[in-house]
N, C-alpha and C positions, 0 to 999 in steps of 0.2 A: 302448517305441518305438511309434511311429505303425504299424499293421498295414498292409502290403503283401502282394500273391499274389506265389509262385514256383510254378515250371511246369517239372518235370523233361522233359529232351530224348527222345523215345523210344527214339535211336538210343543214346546215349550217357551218357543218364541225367545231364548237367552241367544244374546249376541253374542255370534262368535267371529274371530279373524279368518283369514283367508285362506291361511296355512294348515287351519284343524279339520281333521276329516267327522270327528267325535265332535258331538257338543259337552262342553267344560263342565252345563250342568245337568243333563238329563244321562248323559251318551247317547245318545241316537244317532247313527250313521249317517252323516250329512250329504254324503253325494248318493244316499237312493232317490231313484230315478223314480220310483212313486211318489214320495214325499221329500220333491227336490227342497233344499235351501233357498231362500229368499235373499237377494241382494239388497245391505239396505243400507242408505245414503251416509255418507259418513259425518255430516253438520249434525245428526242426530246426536253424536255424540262427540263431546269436545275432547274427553281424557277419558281411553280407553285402558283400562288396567295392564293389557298386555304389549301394548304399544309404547304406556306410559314410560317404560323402562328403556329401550333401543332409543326414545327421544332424550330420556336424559344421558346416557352412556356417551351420543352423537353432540349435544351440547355440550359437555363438559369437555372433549375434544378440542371443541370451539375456543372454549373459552380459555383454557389453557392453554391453547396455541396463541390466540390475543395479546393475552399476559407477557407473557414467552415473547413474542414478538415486539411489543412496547417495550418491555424491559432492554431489549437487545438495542433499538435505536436511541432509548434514552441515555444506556451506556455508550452509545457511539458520539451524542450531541455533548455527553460532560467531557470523554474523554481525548474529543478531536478540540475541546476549545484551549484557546493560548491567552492567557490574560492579558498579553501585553498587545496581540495581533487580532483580537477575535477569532472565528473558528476557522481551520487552518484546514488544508487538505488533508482527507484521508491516507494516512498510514494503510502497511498492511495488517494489522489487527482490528484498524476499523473497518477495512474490507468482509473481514470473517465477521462483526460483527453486524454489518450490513446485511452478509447472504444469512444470516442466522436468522435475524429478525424477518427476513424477504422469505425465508423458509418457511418459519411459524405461518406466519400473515397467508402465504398460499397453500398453508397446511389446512385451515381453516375452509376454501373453499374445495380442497379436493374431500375431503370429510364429509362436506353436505353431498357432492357429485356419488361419492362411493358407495356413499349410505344409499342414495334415490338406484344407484345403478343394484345396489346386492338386496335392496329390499327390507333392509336390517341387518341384513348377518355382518355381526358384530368382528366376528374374525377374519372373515374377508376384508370391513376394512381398517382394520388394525395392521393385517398384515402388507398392503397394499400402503397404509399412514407412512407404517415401520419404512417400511422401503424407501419412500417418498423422502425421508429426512437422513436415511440413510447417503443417498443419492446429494442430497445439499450439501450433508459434510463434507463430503467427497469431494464437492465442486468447492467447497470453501476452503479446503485444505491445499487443493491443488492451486488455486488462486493465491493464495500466501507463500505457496513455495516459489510461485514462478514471481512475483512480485517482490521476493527476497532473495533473489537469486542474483548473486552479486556477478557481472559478467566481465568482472575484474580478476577475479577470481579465475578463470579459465586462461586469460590473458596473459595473467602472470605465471603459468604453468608453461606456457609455448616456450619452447629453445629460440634461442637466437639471440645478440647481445648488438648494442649501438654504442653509437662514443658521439662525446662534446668536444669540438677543439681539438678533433687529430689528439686526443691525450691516451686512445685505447682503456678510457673507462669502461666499465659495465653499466649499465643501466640496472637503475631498480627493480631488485627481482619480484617487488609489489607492487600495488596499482596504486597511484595516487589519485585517480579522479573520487575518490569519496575522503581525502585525507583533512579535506576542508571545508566546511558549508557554512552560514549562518541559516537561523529560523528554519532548519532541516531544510534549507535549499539546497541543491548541487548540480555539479554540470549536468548540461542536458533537461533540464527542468523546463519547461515551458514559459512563455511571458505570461498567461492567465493566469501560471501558479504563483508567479513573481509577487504579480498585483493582486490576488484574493488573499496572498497572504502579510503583504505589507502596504496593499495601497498603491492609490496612483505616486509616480518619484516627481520628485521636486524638479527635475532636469532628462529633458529628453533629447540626443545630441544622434549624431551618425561616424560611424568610422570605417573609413574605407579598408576591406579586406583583401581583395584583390580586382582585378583589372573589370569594373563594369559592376562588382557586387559592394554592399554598403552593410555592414551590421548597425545594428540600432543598442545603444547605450542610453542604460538608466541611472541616474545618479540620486541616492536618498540622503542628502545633506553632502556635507566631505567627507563622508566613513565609509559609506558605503556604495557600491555601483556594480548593474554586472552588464555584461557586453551580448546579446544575441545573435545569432546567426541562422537564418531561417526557422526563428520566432523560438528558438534553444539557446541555453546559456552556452556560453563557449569562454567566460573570463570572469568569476568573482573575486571584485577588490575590494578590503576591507581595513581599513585605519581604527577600527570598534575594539578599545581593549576588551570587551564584552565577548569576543568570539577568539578560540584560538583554534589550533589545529587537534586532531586525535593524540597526537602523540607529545603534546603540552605547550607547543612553543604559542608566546601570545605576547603580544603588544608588550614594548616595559621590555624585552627582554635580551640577553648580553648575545653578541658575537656567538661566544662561545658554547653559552648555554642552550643555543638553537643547533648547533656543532654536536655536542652532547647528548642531544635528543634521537638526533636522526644517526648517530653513531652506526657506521657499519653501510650505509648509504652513499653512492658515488655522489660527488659532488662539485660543483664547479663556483669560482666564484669571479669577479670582475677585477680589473686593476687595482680601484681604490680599497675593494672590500668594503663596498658601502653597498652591496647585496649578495645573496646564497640562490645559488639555482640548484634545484633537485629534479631528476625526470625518469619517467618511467618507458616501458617497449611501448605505451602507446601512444605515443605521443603528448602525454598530459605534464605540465612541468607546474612546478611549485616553487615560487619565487619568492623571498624575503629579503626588504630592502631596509639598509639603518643609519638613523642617523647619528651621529657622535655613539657609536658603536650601539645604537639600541634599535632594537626592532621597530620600526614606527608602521609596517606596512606587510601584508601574507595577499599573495594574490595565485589563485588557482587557475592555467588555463589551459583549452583544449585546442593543443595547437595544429591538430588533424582538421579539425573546424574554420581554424582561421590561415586559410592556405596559403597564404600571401606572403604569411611569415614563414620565410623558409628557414631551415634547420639551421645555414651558414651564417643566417644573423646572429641567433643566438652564441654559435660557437665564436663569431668574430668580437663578441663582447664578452661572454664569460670564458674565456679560454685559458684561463687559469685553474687547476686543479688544486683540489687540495686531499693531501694524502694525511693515511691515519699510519702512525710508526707502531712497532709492535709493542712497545708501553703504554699504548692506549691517547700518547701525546698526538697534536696535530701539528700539521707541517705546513707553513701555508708559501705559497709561491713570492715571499717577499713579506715586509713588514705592514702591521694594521697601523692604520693611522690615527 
């Protein structure tokens, strides 16, 4: 227990706290200076009646912050786990429920701190607790906004327009670096996040990016592979009917019906029509390749990342446009094969 003085009554010898001028059971003015108070040891006594109460008010505190705190990482350990991957990086909800739990857990010893600094008084630290968790949320809120804060979103709001193939296309006036991921990966992701969340790859290879730099490629079977560039994704490719894009198109699926999807989106496609290129003002393009007119292949990449590939490749191979007619038909630069 936190140490308090007791001060026995002269007249009556009843222990009093430190704080009473009056003894609780005679009255007798305890700071007269003829019959001063006696200081007396606090082992003497284990559970003081009036003490009894500020120690359970201060534990109960405790202990519900504990609670509170446990409950918060248990939800985080059920909620971040992936049955197919084990437990997966933190989300931004598992953030908030990290600083929630890290709240509780330090509520707990700013409690015992408050109480030893005010002496007991209860409303000092209540009101000090209050703050304290006030101040968490605060920091856990702002933690989830900036963690969700899409900076694609911004991107796609800038003026200014690009073109594939001298066609004077517009570019997409949305971002596609979040249009594709598996197992919640996406560009820019780290290689730690790669592997804590699928594992070391089956295949570890190098690809040259430009003149003296090399990215390193992972490959998990033939479905899946992404490309790194200063230890960041910069290229996931994916042949997993299991994964498609936000806006439906996946493995299995027609020419047309990937046409249909992205309706309203500039788009360019290659001589045979045996792939769709989509891209946006940031350099990010999203590629679908087919075979005997089907999807077999969605590959997401950041081609600001991999600077070697200049713009002029891509327009020297997809330099074919395909335009939408105002009946909603499409118009493609020659026949599908």
């Amino acid at each position: 227990m936190i140490p308090i003085d007791f001060y026995a009554c002269p007249m009556c010898q009843e222990v009093n706290e430190e704080h009473r001028t009056y003894c609780k059971n005679c009255g007798t003015w305890l700071l007269n200076t003829h019959y001063p108070a006696k200081l007396v040891k606090q082992s003497r006594f284990s559970r003081p009646r009036a003490y009894t109460g500020e120690v359970k008010q201060t534990w109960l505190i405790v202990l519900v912050s504990l609670v509170l705190g446990a409950a918060a990482f248990l939800a985080l350990a059920l909620t971040s786990f992936d049955a197919d991957k084990g437990y997966a990086p933190l989300h931004s909800w598992g953030i908030i429920l990290f600083l929630l739990g890290l709240a509780f857990v330090v509520l707990t010893l700013i409690s015992a701190l408050v109480w030893a600094a005010s002496r007991g008084r209860y409303a000092t630290r209540r009101a000090v607790g209050l703050l304290f968790v006030v101040g968490m949320s605060a920091l856990a809120l702002g933690f989830f906004l900036s963690s969700t804060y899409d900076e694609s979103t911004a991107a796609g709001s800038r003026s200014g327009t690009s073109s594939l193939g001298g066609q004077g296309n517009s570019a997409l006036s949305g971002s596609l670096r979040n249009e594709f991921g598996v197992y919640g990966l996406q560009l820019g992701d780290s290689q730690d996040k790669v592997i804590s969340r699928l594992g070391a790859p089956t295949r570890k290879d190098f690809q040259r990016i430009s003149q003296g730099t090399a990215g390193s490629v992972y490959d998990y079977g033939n479905q899946l592979s992404f490309t790194f560039l200063n230890g960041r994704i910069i290229n996931i490719s994916s042949r997993d009917p299991e994964f498609g894009t936000k806006r439906g198109a996946s493995i299995g699926d027609s020419f047309d019906r990937v046409l249909s999807l992205y309706r309203g989106y500039s788009m360019n496609t290659n001589q045979d029509h045996s792939a769709l290129l989509l891209r946006d003002r940031d350099s990010n393009l999203l590629l679908f390749t087919f075979s005997y007119n089907r999807l077999n292949s969605i590959q997401l990449l950041d081609t600001k990342g991999m600077n070697a590939i200049s713009n002029s490749i891509w327009d020297a191979v997809f330099d074919r446009s395909i335009k939408i007619n105002p009946d909603g038909t499409y118009q493609y630069p020659g026949s599908l094969n």
